[in-house]
py3Dmol code that shows the C-alpha trace and the ligand (Angstrom):
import py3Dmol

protein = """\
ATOM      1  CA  UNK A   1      17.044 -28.598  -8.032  1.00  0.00           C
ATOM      2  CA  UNK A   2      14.356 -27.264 -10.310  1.00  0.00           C
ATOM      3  CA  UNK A   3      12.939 -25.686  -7.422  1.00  0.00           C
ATOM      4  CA  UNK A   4      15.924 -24.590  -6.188  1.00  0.00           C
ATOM      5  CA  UNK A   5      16.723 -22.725  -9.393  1.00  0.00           C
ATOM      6  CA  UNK A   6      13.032 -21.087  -9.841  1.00  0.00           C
ATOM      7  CA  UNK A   7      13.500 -19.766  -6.453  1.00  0.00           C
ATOM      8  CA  UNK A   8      16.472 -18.345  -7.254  1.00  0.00           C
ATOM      9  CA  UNK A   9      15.402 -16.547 -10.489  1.00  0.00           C
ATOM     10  CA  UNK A  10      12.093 -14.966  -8.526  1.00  0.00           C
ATOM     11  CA  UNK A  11      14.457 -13.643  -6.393  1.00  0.00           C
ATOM     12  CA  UNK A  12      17.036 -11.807  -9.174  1.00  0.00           C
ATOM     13  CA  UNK A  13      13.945 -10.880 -11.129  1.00  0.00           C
ATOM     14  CA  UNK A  14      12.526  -9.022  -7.650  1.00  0.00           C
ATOM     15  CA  UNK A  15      15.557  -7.175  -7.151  1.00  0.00           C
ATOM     16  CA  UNK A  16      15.919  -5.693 -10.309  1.00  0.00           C
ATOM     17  CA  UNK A  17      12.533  -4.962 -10.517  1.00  0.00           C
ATOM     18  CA  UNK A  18      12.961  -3.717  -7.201  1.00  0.00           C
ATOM     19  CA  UNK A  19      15.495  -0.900  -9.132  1.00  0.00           C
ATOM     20  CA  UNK A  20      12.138  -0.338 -11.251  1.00  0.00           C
ATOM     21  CA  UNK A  21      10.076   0.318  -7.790  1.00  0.00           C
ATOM     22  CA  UNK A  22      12.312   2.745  -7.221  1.00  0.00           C
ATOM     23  CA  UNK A  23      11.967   4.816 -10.537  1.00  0.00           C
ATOM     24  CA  UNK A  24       8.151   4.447 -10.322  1.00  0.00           C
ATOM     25  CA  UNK A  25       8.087   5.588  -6.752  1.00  0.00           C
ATOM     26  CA  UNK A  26       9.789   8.557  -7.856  1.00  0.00           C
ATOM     27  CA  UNK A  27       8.415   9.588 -11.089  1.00  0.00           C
ATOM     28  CA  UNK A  28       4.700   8.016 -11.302  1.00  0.00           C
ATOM     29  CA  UNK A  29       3.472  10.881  -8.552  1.00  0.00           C
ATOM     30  CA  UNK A  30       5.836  13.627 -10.566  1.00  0.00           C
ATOM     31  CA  UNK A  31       3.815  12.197 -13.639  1.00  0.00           C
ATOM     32  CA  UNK A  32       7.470  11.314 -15.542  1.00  0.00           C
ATOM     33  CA  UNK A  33       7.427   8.267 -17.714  1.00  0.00           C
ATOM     34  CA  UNK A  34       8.816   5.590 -16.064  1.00  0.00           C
ATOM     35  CA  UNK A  35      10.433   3.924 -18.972  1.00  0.00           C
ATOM     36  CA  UNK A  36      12.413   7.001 -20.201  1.00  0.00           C
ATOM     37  CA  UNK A  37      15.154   8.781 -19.915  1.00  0.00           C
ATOM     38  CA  UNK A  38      17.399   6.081 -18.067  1.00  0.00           C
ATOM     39  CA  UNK A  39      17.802   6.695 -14.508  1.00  0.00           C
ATOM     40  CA  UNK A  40      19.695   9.772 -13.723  1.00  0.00           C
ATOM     41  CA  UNK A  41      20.930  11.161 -10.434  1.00  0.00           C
ATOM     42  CA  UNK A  42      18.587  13.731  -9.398  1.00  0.00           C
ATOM     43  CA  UNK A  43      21.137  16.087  -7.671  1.00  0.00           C
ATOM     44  CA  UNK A  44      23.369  15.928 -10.699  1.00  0.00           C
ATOM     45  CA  UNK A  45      21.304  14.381 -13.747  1.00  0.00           C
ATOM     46  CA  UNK A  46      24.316  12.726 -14.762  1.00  0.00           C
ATOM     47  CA  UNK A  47      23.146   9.486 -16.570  1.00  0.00           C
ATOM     48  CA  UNK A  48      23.302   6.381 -13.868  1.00  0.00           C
ATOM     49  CA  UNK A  49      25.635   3.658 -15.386  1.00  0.00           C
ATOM     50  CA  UNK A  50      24.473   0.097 -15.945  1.00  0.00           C
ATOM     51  CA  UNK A  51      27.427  -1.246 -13.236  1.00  0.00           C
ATOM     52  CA  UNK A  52      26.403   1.761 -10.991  1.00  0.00           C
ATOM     53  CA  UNK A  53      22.551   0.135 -11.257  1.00  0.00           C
ATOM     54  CA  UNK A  54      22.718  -3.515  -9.460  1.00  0.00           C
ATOM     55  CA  UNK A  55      20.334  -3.561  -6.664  1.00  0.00           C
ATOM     56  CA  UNK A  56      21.813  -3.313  -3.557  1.00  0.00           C
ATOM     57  CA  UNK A  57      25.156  -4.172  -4.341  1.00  0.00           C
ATOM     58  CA  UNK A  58      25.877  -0.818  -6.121  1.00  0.00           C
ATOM     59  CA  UNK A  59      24.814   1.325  -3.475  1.00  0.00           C
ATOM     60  CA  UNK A  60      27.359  -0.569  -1.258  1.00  0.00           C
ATOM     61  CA  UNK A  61      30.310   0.039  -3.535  1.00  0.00           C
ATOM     62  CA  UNK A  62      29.534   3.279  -4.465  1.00  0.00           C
ATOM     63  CA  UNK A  63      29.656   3.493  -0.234  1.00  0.00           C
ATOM     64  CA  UNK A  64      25.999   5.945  -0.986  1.00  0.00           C
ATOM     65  CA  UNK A  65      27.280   8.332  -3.169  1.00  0.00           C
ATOM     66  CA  UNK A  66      26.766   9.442  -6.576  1.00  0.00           C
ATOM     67  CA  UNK A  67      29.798   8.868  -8.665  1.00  0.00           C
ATOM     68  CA  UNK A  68      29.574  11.769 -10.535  1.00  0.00           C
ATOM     69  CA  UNK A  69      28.669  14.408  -7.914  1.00  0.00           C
ATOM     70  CA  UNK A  70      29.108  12.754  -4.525  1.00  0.00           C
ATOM     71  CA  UNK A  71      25.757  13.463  -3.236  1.00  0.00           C
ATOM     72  CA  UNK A  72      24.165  11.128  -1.104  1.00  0.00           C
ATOM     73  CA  UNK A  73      22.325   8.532  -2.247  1.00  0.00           C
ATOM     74  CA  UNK A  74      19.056   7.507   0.416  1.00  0.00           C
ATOM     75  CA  UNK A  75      19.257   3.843   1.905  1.00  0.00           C
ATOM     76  CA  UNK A  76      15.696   4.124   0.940  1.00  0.00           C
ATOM     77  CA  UNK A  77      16.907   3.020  -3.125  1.00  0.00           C
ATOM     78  CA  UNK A  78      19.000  -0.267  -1.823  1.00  0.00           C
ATOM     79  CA  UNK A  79      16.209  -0.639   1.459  1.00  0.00           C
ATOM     80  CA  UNK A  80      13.329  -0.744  -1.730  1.00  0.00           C
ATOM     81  CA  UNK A  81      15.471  -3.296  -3.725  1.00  0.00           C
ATOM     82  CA  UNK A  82      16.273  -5.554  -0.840  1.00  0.00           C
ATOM     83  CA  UNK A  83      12.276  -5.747   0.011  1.00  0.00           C
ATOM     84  CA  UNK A  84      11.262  -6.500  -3.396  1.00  0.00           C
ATOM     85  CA  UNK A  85      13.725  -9.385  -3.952  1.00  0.00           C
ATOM     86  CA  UNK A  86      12.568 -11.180   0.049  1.00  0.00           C
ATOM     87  CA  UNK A  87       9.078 -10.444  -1.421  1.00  0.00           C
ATOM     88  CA  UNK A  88       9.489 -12.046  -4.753  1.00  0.00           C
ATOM     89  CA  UNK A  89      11.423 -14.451  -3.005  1.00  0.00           C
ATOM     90  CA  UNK A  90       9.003 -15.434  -0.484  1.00  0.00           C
ATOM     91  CA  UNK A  91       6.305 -15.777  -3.255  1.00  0.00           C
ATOM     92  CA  UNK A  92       7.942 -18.211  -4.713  1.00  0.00           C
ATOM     93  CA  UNK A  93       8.570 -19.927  -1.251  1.00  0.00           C
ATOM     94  CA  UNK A  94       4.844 -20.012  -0.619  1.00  0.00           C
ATOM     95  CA  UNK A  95       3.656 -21.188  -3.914  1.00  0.00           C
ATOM     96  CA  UNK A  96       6.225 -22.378  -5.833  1.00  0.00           C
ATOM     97  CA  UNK A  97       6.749 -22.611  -9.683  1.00  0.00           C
ATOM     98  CA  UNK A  98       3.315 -21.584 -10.368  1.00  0.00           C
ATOM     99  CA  UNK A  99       1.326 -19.046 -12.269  1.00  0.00           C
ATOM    100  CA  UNK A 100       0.202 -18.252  -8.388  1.00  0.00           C
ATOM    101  CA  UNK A 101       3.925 -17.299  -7.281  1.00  0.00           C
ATOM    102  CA  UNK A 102       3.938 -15.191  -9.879  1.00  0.00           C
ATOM    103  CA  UNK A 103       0.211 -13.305  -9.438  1.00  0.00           C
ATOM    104  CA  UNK A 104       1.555 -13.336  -5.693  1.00  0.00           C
ATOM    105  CA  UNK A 105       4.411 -11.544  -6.716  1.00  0.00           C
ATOM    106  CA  UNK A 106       3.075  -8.954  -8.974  1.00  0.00           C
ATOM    107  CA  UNK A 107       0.230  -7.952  -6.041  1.00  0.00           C
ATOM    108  CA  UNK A 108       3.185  -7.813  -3.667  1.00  0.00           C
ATOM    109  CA  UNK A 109       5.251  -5.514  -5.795  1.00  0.00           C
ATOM    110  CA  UNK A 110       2.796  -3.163  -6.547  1.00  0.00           C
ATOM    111  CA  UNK A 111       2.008  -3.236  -2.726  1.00  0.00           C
ATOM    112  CA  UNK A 112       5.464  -2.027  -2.220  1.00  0.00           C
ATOM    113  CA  UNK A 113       5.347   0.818  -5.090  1.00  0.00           C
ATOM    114  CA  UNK A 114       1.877   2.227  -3.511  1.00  0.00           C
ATOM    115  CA  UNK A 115       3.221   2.286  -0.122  1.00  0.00           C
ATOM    116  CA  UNK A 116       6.315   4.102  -0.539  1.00  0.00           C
ATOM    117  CA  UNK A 117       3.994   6.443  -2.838  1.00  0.00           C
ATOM    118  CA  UNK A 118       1.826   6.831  -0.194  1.00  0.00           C
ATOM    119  CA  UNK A 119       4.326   7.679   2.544  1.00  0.00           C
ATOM    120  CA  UNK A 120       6.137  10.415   0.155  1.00  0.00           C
ATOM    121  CA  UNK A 121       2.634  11.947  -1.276  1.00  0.00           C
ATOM    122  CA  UNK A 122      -0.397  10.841   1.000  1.00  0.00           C
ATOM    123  CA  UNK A 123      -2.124   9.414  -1.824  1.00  0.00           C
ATOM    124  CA  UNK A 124      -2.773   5.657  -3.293  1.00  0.00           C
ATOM    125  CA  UNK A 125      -2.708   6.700  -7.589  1.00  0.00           C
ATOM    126  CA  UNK A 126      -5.901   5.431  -9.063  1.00  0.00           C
ATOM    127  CA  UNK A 127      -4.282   4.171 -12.249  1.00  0.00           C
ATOM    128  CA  UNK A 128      -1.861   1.480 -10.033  1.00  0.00           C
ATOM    129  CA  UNK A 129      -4.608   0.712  -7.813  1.00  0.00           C
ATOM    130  CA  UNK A 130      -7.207   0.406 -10.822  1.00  0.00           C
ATOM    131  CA  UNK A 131      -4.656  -2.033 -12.583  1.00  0.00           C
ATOM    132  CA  UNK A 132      -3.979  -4.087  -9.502  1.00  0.00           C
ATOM    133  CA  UNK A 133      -7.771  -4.547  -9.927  1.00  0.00           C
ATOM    134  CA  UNK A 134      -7.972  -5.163 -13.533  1.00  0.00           C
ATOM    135  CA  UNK A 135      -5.032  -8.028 -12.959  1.00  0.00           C
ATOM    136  CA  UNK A 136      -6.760  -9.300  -9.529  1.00  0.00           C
ATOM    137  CA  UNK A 137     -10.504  -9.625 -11.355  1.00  0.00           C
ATOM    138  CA  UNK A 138      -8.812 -11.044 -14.756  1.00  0.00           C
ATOM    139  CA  UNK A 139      -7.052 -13.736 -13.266  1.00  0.00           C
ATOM    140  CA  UNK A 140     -10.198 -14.871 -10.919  1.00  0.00           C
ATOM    141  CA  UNK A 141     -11.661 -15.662 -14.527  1.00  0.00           C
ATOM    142  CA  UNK A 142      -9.368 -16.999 -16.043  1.00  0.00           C
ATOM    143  CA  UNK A 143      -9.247 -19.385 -12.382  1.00  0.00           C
ATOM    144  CA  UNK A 144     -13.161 -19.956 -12.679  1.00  0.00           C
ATOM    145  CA  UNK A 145     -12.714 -20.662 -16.446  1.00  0.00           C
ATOM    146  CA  UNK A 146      -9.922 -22.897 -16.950  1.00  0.00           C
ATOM    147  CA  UNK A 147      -7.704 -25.545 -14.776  1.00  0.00           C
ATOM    148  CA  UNK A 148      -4.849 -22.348 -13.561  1.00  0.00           C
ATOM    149  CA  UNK A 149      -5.181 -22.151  -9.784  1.00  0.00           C
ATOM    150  CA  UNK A 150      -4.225 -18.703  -9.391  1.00  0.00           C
ATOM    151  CA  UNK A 151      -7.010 -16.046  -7.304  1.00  0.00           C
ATOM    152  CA  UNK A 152      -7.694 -15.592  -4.584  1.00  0.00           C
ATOM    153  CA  UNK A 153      -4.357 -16.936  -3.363  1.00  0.00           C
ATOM    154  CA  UNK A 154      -6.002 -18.225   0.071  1.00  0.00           C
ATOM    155  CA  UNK A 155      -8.516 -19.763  -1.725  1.00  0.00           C
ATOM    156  CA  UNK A 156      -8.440 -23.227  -3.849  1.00  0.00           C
ATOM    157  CA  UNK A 157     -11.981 -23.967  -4.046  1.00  0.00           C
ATOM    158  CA  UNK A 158     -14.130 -24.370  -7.102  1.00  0.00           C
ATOM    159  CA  UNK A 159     -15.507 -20.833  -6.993  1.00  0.00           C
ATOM    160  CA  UNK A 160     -12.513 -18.798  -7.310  1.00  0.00           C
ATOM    161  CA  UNK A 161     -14.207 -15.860  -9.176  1.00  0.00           C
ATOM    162  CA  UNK A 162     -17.232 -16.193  -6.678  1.00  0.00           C
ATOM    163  CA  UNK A 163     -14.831 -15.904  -4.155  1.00  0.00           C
ATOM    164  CA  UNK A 164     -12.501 -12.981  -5.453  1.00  0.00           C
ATOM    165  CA  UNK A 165     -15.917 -10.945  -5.760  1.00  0.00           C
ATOM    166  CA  UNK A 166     -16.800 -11.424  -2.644  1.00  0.00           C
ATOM    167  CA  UNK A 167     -13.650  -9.979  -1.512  1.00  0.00           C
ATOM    168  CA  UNK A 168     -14.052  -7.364  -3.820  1.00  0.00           C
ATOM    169  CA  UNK A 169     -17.202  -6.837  -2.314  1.00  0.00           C
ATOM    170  CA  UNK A 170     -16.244  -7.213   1.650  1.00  0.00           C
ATOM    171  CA  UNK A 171     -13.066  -5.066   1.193  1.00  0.00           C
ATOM    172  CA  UNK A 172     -14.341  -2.000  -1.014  1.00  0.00           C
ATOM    173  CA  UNK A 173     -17.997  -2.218   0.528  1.00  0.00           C
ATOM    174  CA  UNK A 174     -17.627  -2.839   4.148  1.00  0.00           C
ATOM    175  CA  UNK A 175     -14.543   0.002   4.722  1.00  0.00           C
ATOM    176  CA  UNK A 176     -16.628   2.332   1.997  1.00  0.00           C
ATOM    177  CA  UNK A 177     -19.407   1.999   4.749  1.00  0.00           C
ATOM    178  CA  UNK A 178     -17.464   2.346   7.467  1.00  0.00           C
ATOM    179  CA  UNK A 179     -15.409   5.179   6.125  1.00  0.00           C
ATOM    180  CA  UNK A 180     -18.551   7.376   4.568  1.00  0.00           C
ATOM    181  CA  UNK A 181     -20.194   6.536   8.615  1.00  0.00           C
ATOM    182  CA  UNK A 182     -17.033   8.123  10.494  1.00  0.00           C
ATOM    183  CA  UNK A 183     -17.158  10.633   8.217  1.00  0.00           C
ATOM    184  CA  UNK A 184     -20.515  11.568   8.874  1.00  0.00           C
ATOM    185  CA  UNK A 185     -20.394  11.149  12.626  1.00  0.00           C
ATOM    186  CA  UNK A 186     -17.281  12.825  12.763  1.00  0.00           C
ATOM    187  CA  UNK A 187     -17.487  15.392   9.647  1.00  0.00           C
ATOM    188  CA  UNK A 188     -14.168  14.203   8.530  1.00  0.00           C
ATOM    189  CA  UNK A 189     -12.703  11.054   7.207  1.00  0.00           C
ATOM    190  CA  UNK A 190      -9.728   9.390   8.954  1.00  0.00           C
ATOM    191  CA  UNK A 191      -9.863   6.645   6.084  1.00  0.00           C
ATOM    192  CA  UNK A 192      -9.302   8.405   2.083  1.00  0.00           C
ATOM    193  CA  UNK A 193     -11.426   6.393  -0.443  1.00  0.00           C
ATOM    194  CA  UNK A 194      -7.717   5.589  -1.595  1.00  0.00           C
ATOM    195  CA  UNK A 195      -7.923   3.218   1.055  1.00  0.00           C
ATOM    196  CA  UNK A 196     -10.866   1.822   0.178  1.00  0.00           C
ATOM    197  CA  UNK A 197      -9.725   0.979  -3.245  1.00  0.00           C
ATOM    198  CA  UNK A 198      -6.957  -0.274  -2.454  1.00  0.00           C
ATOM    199  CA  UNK A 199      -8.787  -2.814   0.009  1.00  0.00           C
ATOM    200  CA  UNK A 200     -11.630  -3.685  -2.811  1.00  0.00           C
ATOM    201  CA  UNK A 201      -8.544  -4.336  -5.103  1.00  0.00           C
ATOM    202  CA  UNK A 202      -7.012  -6.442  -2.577  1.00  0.00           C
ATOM    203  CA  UNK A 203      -9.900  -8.274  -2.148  1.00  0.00           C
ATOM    204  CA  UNK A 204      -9.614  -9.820  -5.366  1.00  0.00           C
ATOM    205  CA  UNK A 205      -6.222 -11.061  -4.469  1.00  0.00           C
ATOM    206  CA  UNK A 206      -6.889 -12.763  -0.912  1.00  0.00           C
ATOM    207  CA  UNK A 207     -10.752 -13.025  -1.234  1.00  0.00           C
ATOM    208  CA  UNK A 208     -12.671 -12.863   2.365  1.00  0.00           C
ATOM    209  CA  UNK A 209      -9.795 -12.731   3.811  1.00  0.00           C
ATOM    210  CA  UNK A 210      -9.353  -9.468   2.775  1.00  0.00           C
ATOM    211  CA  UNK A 211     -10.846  -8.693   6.526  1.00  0.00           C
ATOM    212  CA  UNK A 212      -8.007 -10.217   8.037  1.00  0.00           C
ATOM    213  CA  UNK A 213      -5.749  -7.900   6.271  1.00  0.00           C
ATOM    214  CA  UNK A 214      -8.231  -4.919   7.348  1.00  0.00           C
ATOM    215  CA  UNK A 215      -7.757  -6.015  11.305  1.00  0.00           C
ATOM    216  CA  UNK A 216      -4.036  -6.924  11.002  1.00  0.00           C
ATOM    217  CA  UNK A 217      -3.397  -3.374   9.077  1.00  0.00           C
ATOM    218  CA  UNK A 218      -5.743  -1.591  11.485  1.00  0.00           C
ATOM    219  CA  UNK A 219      -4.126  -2.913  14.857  1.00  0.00           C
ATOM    220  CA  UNK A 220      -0.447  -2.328  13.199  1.00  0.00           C
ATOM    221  CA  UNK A 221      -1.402   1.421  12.208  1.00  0.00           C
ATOM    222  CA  UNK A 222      -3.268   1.931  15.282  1.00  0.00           C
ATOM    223  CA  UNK A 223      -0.161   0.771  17.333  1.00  0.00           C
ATOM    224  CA  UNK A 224       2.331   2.590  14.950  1.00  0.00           C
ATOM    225  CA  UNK A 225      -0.141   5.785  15.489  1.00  0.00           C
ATOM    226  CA  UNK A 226      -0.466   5.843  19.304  1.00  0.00           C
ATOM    227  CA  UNK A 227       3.286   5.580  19.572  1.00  0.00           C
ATOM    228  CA  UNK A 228       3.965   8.595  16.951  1.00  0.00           C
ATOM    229  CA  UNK A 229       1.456  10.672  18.958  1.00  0.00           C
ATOM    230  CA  UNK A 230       3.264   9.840  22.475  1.00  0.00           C
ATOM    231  CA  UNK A 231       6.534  10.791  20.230  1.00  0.00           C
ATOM    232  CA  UNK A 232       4.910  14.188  18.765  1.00  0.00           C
ATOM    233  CA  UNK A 233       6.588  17.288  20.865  1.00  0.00           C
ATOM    234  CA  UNK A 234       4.158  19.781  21.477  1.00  0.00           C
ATOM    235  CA  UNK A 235       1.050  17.588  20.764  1.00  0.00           C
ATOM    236  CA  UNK A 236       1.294  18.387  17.541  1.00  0.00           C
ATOM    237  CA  UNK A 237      -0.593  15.306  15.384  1.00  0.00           C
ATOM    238  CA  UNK A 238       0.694  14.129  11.967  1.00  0.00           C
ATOM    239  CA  UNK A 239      -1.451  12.256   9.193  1.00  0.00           C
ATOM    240  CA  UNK A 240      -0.121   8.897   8.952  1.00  0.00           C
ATOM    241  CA  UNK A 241      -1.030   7.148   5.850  1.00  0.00           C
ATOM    242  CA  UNK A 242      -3.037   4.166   5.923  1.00  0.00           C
ATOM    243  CA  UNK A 243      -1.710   2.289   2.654  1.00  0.00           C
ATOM    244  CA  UNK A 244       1.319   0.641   3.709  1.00  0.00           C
ATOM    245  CA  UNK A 245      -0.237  -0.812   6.809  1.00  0.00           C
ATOM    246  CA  UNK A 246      -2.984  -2.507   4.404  1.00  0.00           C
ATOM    247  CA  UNK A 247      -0.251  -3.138   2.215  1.00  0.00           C
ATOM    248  CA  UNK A 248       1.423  -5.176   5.179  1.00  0.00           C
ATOM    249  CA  UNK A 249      -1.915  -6.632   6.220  1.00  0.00           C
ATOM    250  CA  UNK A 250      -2.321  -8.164   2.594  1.00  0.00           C
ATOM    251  CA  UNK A 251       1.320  -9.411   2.292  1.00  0.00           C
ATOM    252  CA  UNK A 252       1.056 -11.159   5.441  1.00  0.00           C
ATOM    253  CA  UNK A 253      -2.548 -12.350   4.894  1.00  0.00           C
ATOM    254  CA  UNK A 254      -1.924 -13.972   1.273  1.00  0.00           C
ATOM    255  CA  UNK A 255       1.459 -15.817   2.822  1.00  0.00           C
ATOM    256  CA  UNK A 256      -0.536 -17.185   6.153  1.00  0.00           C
ATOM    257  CA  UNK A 257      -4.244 -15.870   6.060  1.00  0.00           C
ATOM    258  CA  UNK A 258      -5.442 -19.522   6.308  1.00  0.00           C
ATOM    259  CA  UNK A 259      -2.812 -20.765   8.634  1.00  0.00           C
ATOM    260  CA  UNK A 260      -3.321 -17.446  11.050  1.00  0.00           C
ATOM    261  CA  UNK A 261      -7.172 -18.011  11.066  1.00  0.00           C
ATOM    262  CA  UNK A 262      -7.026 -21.999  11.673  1.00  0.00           C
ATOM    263  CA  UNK A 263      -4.889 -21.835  14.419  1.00  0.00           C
ATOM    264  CA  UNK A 264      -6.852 -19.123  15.694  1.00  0.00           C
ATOM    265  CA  UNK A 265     -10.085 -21.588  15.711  1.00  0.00           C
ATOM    266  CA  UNK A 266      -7.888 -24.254  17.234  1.00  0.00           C
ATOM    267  CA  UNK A 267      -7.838 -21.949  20.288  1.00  0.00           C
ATOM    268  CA  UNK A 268     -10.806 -20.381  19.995  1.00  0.00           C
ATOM    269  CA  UNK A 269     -11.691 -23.986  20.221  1.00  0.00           C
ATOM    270  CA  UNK A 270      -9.668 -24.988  23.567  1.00  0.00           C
ATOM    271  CA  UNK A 271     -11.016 -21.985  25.236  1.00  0.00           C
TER     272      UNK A 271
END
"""
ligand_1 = """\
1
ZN
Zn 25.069 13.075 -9.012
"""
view = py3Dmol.view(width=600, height=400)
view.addModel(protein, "pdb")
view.setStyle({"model": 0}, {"cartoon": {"style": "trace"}})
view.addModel(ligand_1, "xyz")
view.setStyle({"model": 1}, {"stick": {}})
view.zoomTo()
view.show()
């Protein structure tokens, strides 16, 4: 019942911060403050009404227009505020009523925000990254330093700021290395230093397995990028962005890293 009702609350509390992705998403890269003015619509600035503003549901009523002007609103707003509700939702499905849920949540949240930033601008913001990182490494010490179990997530081990570093280490270090070789070999970089950030940052989250996100984001993008090419008319090539395949590589890596990796040795095992 308890449970029940904690579940429920991550899952209000992800939608309307889901309504809050949205407003980041839009202003952070336009460098607005993100806590004022209220949300307006941006064809007609006309102030957006609290009963206009539930997630989801308000973009259904309103049938995807703006009350005021009629102009379209993007499924994108409701498509944001659905994913960040299932996200908080599934943290708290995964770890329960626990400081970790909620450290889970945050990291997934923010991995939303910096993908859809990354899709509209090319670019991973060094102040969200650098504060994913401040929150990954502070609660690794407050882990090693008191009872809380909270990062890395796939880790529960005595050594959890040990751990997060090495993450830290594996995730920033090994794709730095492997992004300054390509670009010497190849005089250009197909992988920003945004990237490599972001995966040092993540590495505090999810700890080694931080590689596991690097190979499930890599084989998703590469996928996602041979098919876009075959699309492309004309050969002409577009830059895809790396972040929200990493972003999707950490998600699903702090919800079953361990379970993906032991049933992997189970079979590696058979074979
Ligand atoms: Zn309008």
């Amino acid at each position: 019942m308890l449970e029940n009702a904690a579940i429920t609350i991550f899952l209000l509390v992800g939608l309307l911060l889901g309504s809050f992705a949205n407003v980041v998403i839009w202003r952070f890269p336009r460098g607005e403050s993100v806590v004022s003015p209220g949300s307006h619509c941006p064809a007609c600035d006309a102030p957006v009404r609290w009963f206009d503003n539930i997630p989801v549901l308000s973009w259904v009523l309103l049938r995807a227009r703006c009350r005021d002007c009629g102009a379209a609103i993007p499924a994108r707003y409701p498509l944001v505020e659905a994913l960040s509700g299932l996200l908080w939702l599934s943290a708290a499905i995964a770890f329960g009523l626990t400081p970790r849920a909620l450290l889970a949540a945050i990291f997934f949240w923010v991995l939303l925000i910096l993908t859809f930033i990354d899709l509209d601008t090319m670019r991973l913001p060094n102040p969200i990254v650098g504060s994913l990182a401040v929150l990954g490494a502070v609660a690794a010490a407050i882990a090693q330093f008191t009872a809380v179990t909270a990062v890395p997530l796939t880790y529960d081990g005595d050594v959890p700021l040990v751990m997060a570093g090495l993450g830290l280490l594996l995730g920033g270090g090994l794709s730095g290395a492997v992004a300054g070789g390509y670009a010497l070999i190849r005089g250009r970089s197909g992988f920003g230093m945004g990237d490599v950030k972001l995966l040092g940052a993540m590495g505090l989250f999810i700890g080694p397995y931080v590689l596991l996100a690097l190979m499930a984001g890599s084989l998703v993008g590469a996928v996602y990028g041979v098919v876009s090419a075959a699309r492309a008319s004309a050969g002409l090539t577009h830059k895809i962005p790396f972040g929200p395949f990493l972003a999707l590589g950490g998600i699903v890596t702090a919800l079953f890293g361990p379970v993906i990796v032991q049933g992997y040795l189970s079979i590696a095992a058979l074979g």
